[in-house]
N, C-alpha and C positions, 0 to 999 in steps of 0.2 A: 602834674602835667603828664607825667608818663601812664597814671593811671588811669585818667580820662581819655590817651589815646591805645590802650590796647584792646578793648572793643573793638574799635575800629579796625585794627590789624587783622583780628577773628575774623570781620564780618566778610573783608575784602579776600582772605583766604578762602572762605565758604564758597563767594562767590565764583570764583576761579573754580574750586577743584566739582563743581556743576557743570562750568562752561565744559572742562576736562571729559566731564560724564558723559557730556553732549554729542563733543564729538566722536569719543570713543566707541558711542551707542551707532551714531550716524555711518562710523567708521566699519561696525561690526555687517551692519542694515547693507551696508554697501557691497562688503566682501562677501556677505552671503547674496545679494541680488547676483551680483556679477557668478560667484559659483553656480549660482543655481542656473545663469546665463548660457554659462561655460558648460554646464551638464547637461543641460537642455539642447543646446546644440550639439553637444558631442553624441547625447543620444539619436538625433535628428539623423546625422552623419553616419552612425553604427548603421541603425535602419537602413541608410543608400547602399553603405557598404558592404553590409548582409543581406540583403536584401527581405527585411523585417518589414511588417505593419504596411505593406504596397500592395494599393489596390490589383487583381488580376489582370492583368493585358499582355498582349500577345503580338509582335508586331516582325515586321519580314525584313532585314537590315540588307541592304546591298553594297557592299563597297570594291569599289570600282578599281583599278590598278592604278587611275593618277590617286587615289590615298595613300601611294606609297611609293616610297623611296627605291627603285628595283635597279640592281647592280649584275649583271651577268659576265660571268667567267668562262672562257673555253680553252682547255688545255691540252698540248697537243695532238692528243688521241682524238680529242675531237668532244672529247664529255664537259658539256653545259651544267656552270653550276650556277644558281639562280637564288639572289640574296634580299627580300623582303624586310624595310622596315616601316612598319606603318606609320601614317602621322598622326601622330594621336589627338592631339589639338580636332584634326575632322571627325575623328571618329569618336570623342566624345560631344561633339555637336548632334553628329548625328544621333547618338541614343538619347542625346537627350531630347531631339525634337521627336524622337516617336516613343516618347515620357517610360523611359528602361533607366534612367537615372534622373538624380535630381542635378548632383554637385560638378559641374563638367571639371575645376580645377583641379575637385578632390577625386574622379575617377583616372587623371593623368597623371596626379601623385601617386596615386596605387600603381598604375601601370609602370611609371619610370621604378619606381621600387622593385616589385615584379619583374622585372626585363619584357614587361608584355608588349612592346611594339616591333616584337622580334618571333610573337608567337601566331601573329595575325596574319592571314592570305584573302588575296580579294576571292569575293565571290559574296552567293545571298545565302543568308540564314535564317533561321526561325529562331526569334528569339521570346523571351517572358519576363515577366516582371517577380519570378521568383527564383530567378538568377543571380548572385551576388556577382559581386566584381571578377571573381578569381572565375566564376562560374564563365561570367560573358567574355571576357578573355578566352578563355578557353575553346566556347563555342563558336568563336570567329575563327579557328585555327584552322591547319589543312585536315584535321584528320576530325574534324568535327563529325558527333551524330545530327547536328542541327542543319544542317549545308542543306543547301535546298537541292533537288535532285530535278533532272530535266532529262523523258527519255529521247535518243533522237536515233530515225531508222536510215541508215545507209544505203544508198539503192544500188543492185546490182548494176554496174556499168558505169559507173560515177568517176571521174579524174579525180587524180589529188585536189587540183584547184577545187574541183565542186563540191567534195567532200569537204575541205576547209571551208569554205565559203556557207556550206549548208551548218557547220558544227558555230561559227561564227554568228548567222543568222537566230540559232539556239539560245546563247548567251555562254555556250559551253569556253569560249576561246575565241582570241583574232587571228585571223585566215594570214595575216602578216606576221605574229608570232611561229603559228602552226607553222608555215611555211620556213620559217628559221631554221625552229628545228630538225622539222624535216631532210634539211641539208645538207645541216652541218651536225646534227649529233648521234652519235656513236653506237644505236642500238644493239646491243649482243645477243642476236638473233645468228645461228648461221649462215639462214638461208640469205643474208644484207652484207658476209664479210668481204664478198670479193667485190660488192659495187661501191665505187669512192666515194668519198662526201662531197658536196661544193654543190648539190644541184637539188632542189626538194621534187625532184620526178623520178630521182631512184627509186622512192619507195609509190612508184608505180605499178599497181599491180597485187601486191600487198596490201594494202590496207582492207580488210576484209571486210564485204556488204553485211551488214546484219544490224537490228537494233539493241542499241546501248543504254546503259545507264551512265552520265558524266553530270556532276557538278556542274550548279555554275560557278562560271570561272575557274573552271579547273587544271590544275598547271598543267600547261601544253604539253609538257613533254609524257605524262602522263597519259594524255588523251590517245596521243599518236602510239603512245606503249602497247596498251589495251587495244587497237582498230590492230596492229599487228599481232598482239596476242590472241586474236580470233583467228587470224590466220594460220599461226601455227599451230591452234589448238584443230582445226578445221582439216589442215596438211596433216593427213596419218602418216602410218608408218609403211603401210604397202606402199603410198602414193612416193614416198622418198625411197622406197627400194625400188622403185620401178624404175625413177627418173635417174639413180645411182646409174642402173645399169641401160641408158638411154643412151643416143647420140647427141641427143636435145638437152640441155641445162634444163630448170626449172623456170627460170626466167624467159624462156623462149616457148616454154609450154605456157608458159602465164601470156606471153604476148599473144600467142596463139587462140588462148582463152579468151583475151580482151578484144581479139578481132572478132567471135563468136559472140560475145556479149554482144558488142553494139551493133552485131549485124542481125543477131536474130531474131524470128516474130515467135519465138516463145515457144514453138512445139519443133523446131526442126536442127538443134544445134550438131546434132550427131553426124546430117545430112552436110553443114557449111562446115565441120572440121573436115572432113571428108574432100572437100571441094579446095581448102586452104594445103591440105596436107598432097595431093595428090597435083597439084601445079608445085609443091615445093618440090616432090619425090622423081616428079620426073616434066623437066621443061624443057626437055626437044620432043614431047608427045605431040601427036599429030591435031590435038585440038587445038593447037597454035598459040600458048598464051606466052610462050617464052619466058617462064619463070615468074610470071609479074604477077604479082596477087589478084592486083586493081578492085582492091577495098575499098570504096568510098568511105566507111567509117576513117580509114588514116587521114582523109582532105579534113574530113570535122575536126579530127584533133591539129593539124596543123592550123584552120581558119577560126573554128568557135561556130561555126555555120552552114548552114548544108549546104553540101559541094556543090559546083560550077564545071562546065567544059574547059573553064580557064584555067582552073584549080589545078588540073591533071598535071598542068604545065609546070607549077611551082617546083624550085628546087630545092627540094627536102628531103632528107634520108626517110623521112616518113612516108614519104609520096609513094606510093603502091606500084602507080603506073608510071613513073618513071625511073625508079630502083626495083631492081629485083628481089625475091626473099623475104624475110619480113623486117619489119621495119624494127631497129637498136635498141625498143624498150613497147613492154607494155603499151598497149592508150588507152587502156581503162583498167578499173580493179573490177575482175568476174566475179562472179558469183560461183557455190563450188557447182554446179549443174552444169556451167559452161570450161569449168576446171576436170571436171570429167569427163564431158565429150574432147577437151584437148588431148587427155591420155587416153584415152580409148576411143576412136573417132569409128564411124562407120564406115565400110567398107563399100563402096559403090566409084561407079567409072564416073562421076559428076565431074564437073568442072565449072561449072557456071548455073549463076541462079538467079534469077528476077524477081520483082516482088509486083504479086497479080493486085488484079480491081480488089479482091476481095479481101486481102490484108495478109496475105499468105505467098511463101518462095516458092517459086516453081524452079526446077530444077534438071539440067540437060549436062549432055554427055560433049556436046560441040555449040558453038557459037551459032551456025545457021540454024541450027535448031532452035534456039534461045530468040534472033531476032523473030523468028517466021511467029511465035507464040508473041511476041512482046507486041504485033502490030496487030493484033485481035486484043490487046487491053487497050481500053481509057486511058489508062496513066498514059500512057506512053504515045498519045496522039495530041 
């Protein structure tokens, strides 16, 4: 009996340690599918993350200030400190709809690793498809060579408002940030210690006409750095020993300037400092004007619009014709042409000046003389 069932025993051992084979085989088949799974996407993933084996493309990233978390601090001195965190979630949407990545999860894993949502500022870049992670991190940052550049020309005679508003219309910055600044922060310039903060019209005057290079989206406080570092680069050193030894501040010569600016046709400023300085120097002269500028440039800056007979009436320290002297600040930033005829103005008995048919100031010594010419012009009928 027992020897007729040990066969049996073999045969049902054989089959088992087959079945065993089977799986083990299937088992082996599996863990090398899956490795080779595992390696294939891990190389898949290297490539995104070094940016290996990706077609050439080149494409122009813009990211906007709502992609980011921005916290701003001002401490008592009055200095703005300005805290950027991007959100990364939009910003790897964004490369990847303009095919700079593949993996959006795996580019927000590298970045939370990195601290990269801490290294990104808005504004537009040039970016490529043979950028790794660290690379495009990188090139989104403030000090990038990729930032896209925008130039923009300040015109001579321009407010603060216009100049924000024009730098704004750029992509450079918002005319509501710029103006923030403006106010409230702290520039260490000399020529801005003794005027307070609270008002973005102090730097009236200052911000110098000329054309720039700024980012887009370039942090404000920067932008407004640079338009005043033209001007002090522009303010020599004669020009500040002169004004040292002045009765006039600089700021009063700057007002002076920006009454010049927005009154003159371009070839006569030397002849209108002349006319503004000589109603200051002496206004019980017998040309009658009693001290009073009566600038129509200051109605523009109080209305936004060309002045009116009513205007004269407004009650404004800026009002020409109804305050004496000049008016408490700048009303425009001059250009240096008209910063030179303020310090050095021409010497003539003028006092009044009109503007003819032909687009040019004519210029008298008294007022009857000024109507008797203005009723032989067009304009003036």
């Amino acid at each position: 009996m027992s020897q007729e069932n040990t066969p049996r025993r073999t045969h049902h051992r054989r089959r088992k340690t087959g079945r065993t084979a089977s799986i083990t085989a299937l088992f082996i088949v599996a863990v090398l599918g899956v490795s080779v799974l595992l390696a294939a996407l891990t190389w898949i993933a290297a490539n995104d993350v070094l940016a290996l084996n990706k077609p050439a493309h080149t494409a122009t990233i813009v990211l906007p200030e709502d992609y980011f978390s921005i916290r701003t601090k001002t401490d008592r001195e009055g200095n703005i400190t300005t805290t950027y965190t991007a959100k990364m979630g939009k910003v790897a949407s964004l490369l990847k709809q303009n095919d700079l990545i593949e993996f959006k999860s795996l580019f927000r894993l590298f970045s939370g690793v990195t601290n990269g949502e801490k290294k990104l500022r808005p504004g537009a870049y040039h970016l490529n498809t043979e950028m790794d992670y660290r690379s495009l991190i990188a090139s989104m940052g403030a000090h990038s060579d990729s930032r896209v550049i925008v130039e923009v020309t300040i015109p001579e005679g321009y407010t603060v408002a216009q100049t924000f508003q024009l730098l704004e219309e750029h992509g450079v910055a918002s005319a509501e940030v710029l103006t923030e600044y403006a106010a409230n922060y702290n520039y260490g310039f000399s020529f801005l210690q003794d005027i307070p903060l609270g008002d973005a019209n102090r730097l009236e005057g200052f911000l110098f006409p000329d054309t720039y290079e700024f980012y887009v989206n370039h942090d404000p406080k920067y932008v407004i750095n640079k338009l005043l570092q033209g001007f002090d680069a522009s303010y020599t050193q004669e020009m500040r020993d002169f004004v040292a030894s002045s009765k006039y501040s600089l700021r009063e010569y700057l007002t002076v300037a920006s009454l010049i600016e927005r009154e003159t046709d371009g070839t006569d400023r030397g002849k209108i400092a002349s006319v503004i300085y000589n109603r200051l120097q002496n206004p019980n002269s017998s040309a009658g004007t009693n001290g009073f500028l009566q600038v129509d440039a200051t109605l523009v800056y109080i209305t936004g619009s060309a002045p009116t007979a009513a205007d004269k009436e407004i009650d404004s320290p800026y009002n020409t014709y109804k305050y004496r002297g000049l008016p408490p600040t700048p009303i425009a930033n001059p250009g240096l042409a008209s910063l030179k005829a303020a310090l050095d103005p021409e010497n003539t008995g003028y006092y009044f000046y009109a503007l003819g048919d032909n687009g040019k100031h004519r210029f008298f010594s008294d007022y009857t003389s000024m109507r008797n010419w203005m009723n032989t012009q067009t304009l003036y009928k």
